[in-house]
C-alpha positions as CSV (number, residue, x, y, z in Angstrom):
1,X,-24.2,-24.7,1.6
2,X,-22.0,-27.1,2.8
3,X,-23.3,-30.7,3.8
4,X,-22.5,-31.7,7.3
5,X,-22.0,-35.6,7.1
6,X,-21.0,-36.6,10.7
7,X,-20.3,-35.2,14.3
8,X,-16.6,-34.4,13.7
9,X,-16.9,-33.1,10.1
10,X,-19.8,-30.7,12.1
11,X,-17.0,-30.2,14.7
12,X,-14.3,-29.0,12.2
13,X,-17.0,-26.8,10.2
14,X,-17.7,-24.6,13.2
15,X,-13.8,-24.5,14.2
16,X,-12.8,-23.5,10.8
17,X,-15.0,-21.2,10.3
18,X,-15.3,-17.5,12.4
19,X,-18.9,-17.5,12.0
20,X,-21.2,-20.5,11.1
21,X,-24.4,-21.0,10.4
22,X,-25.8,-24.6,10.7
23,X,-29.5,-26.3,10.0
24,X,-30.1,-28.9,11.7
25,X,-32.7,-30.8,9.9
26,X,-34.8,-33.9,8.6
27,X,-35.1,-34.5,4.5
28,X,-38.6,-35.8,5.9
29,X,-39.9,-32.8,6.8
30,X,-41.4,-30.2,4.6
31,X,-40.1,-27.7,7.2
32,X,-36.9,-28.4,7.4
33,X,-36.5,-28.9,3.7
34,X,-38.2,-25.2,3.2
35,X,-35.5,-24.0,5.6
36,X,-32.2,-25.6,4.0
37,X,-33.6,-23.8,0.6
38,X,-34.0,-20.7,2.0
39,X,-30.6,-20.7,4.2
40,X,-28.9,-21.7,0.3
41,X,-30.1,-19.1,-1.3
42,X,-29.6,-16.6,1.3
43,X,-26.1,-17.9,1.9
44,X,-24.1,-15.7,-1.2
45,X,-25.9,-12.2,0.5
46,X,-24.2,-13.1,3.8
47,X,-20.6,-13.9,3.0
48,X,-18.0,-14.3,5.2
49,X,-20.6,-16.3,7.3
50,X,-20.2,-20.0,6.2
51,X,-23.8,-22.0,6.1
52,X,-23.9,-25.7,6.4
53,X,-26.9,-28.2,6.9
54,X,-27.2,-31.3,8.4
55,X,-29.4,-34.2,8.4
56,X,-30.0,-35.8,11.7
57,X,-31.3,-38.9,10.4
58,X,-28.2,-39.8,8.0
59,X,-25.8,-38.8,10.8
60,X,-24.5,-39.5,14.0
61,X,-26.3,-36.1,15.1
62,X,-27.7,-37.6,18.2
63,X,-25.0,-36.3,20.6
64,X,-25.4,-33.0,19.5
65,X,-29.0,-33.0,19.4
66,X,-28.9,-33.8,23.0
67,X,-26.1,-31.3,23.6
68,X,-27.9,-28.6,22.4
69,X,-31.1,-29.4,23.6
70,X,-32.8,-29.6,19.8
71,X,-35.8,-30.5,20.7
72,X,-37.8,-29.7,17.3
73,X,-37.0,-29.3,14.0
74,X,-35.5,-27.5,11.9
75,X,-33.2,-25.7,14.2
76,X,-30.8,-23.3,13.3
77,X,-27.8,-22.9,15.3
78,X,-25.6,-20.0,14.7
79,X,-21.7,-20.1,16.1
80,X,-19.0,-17.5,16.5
81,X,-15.8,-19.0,17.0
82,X,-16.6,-22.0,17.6
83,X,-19.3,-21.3,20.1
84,X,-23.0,-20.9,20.0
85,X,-24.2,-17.7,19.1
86,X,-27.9,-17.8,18.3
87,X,-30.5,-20.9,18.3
88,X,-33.4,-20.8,16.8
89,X,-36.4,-23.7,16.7
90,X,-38.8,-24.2,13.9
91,X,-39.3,-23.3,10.2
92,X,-38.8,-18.8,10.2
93,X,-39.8,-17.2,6.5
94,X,-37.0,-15.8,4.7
95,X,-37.5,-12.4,5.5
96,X,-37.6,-13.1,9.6
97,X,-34.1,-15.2,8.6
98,X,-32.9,-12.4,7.1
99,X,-33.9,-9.8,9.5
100,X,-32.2,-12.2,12.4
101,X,-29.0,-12.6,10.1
102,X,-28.5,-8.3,9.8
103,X,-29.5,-7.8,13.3
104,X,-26.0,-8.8,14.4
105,X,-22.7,-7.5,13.4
């Protein structure tokens, strides 16, 4: 899982890669920390989709928390060339992630 360090690294992750999946979370929350480990070891089952996480409170995520209305977290958003495909709010278990992840071609 790739770490997401700023807006424009986040920017060039989504751009590079077809289809991205990326946690927005807080290394705070018990959560979100639950859903970056189950997004890392999901991640080698669902190559060529590229997983990255990032941590709102060591980034300049604020801009893109507002711009995609995040209101909670974690929050998983899910792109497809460079555009949002999927959002979801909250902690999910691993098998609703998974179910969510092989739901869509």
């Amino acid at each position: 899982m790739e770490i997401i360090q700023d807006k424009e690294h986040f920017r060039r992750f989504i751009a590079v890669n077809p289809s991205a999946v990326v946690c927005f979370h807080s290394p705070f929350s018990a959560y979100s920390r639950r859903m970056v480990q189950c997004l890392a070891d999901m991640e080698k089952d669902f190559a060529p989709i590229a997983f990255g996480s990032f941590d709102v409170d060591a980034g300049d995520a604020g801009e893109l928390v507002r711009g995609f209305a995040i209101v909670a977290l974690p929050s998983v958003l899910w792109f497809r060339g460079g555009e949002l495909f999927f959002f979801l709010c909250g902690e999910r278990s691993a098998k609703s992630l998974e179910k969510i992840l092989r739901s869509f071609p």
